[in-house]
C-alpha positions as CSV (number, residue, x, y, z in Angstrom):
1,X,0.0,0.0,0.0
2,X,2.7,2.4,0.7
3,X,4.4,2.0,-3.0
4,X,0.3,3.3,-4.3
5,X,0.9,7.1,-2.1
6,X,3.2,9.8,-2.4
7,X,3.9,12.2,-0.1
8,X,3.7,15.4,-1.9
9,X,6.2,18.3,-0.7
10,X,4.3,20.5,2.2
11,X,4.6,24.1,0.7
12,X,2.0,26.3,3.2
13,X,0.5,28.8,1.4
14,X,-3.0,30.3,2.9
15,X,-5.5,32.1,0.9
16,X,-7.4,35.4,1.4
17,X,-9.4,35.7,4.3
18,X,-12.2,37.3,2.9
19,X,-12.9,34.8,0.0
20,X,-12.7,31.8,2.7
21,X,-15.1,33.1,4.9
22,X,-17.7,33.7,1.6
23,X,-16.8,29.8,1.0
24,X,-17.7,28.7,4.2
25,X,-20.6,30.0,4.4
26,X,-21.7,28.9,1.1
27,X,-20.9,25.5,2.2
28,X,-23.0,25.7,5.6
29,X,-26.2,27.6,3.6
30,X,-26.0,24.1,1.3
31,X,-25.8,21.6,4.2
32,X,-28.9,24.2,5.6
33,X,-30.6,23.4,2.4
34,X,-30.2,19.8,2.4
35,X,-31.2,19.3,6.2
36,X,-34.3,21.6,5.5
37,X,-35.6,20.4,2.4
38,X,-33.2,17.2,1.7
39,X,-31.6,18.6,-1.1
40,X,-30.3,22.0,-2.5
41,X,-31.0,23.6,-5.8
42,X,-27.7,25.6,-5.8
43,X,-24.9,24.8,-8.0
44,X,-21.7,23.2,-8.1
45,X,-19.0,26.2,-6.0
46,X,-16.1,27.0,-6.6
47,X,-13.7,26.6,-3.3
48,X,-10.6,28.0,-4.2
49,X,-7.5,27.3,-6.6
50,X,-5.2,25.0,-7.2
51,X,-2.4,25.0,-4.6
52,X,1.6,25.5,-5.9
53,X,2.6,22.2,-4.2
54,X,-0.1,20.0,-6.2
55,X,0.6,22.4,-9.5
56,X,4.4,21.9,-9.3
57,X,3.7,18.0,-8.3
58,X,1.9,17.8,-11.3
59,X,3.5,19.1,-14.0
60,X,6.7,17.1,-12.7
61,X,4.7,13.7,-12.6
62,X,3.1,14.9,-16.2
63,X,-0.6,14.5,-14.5
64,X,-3.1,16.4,-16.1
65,X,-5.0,18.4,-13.9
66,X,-8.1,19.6,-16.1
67,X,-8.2,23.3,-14.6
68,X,-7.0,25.3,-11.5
69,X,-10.1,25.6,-9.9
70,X,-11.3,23.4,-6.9
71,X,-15.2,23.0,-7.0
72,X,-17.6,21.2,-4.6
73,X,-21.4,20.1,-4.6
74,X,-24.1,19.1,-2.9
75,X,-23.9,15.7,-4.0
76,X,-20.7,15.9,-2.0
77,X,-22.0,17.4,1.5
78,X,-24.7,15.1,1.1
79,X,-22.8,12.0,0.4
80,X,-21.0,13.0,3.4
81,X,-23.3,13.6,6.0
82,X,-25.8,11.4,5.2
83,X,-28.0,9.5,8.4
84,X,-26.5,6.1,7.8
85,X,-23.1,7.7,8.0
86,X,-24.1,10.1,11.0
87,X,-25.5,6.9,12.8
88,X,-22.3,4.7,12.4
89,X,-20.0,8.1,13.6
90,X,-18.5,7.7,10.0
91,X,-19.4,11.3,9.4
92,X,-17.8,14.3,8.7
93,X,-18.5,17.5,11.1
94,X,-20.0,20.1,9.0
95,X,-17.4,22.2,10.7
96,X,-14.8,20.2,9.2
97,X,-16.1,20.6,6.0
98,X,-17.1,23.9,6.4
99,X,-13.0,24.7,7.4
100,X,-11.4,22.7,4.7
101,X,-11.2,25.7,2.0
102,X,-9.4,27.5,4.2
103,X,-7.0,24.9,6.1
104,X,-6.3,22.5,3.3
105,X,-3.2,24.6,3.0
106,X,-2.1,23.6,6.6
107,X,-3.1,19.3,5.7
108,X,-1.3,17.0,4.3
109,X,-1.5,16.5,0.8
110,X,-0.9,12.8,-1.0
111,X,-1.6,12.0,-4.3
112,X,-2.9,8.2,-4.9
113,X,-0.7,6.5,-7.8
114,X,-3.9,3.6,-8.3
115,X,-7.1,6.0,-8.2
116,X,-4.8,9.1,-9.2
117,X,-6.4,11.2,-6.7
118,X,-4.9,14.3,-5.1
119,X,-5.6,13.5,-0.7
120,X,-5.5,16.1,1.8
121,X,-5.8,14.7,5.1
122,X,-7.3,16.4,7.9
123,X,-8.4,15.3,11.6
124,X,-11.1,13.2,10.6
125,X,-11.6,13.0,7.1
126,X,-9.7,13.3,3.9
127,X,-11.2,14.9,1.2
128,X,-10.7,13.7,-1.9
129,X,-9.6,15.7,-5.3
130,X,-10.2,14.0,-8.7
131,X,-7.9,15.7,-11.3
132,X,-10.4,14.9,-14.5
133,X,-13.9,16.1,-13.3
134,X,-16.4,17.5,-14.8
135,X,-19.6,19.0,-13.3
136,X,-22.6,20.6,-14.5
137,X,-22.9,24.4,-13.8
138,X,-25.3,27.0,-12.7
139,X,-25.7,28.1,-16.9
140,X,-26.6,24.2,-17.3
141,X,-23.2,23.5,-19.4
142,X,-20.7,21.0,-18.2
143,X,-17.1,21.8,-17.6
144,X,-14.0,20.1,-16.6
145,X,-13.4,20.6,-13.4
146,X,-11.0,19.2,-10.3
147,X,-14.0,18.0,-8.0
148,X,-13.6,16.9,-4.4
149,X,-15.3,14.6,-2.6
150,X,-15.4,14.1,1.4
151,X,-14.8,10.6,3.3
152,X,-14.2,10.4,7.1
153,X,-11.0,8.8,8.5
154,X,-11.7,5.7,10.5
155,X,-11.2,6.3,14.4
156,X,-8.3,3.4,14.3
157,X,-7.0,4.3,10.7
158,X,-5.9,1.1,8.4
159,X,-4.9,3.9,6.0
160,X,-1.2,3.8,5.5
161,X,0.2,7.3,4.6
């Protein structure tokens, strides 16, 4: 397992502020949505850009990363925190989630060599970055995208990093 992950160089670079705190709030109005109505009509969301360490990983590696932006949805938060997952404490804290836009410069970024995933590894949960995404947005057309996804860490980890 440990021959599958890299270790990616940990360059700390944190973005703006200002644009986090619009992030994280537009991440806990979706989870209001979807605990309100059970779903969200808002769009995919942009989170924030591609960091230098997973750029400059990339290009040496020659994987294709389809843009620079990071996006999330609501098939993501709900994925995440969904009542079979919240009963089994395999959740993720909303908190968590709600923080990652804004700390995944401070976690631990992998990338996976057999999925060829980019992992940032937080607390309790890794969330997920799939370099060749594409998503559907607000205008309706689809565009490539690097998507993330949301899984919670098991409290004894078998994940070998």
């Amino acid at each position: 397992m440990k021959d599958k992950i890299v270790f990616i160089i940990p360059i700390r670079i944190g973005i703006r502020k200002s644009y986090s705190e619009i992030v994280k709030q537009t991440i806990e109005k979706v989870y209001q949505d979807i605990l309100q109505l059970g779903f969200t009509k808002r769009p995919a969301f942009h989170i924030g850009r591609v960091e230098p360490r997973m750029s400059l990983f990339s290009r040496r590696k020659l994987i294709h990363l389809e843009t620079n932006r990071i996006y999330m949805n609501n098939a993501t938060l709900s994925h995440a925190r969904r009542r079979s997952k919240i009963d089994s404490r395999h959740d993720v804290p909303i908190e968590e989630i709600a923080e990652f836009p804004q700390r995944r410069s401070k976690m631990d970024l992998y990338y996976d060599n057999k999925l060829h995933t980019f992992l940032y590894v937080g607390e309790k949960a890794k969330f997920v970055i799939n370099p060749k995404g594409r998503i559907k947005l607000q205008d309706g057309r689809t565009s490539p995208v690097l998507h993330s996804g949301i899984m919670a860490l098991p409290a004894v980890s078998s994940f070998t990093l």
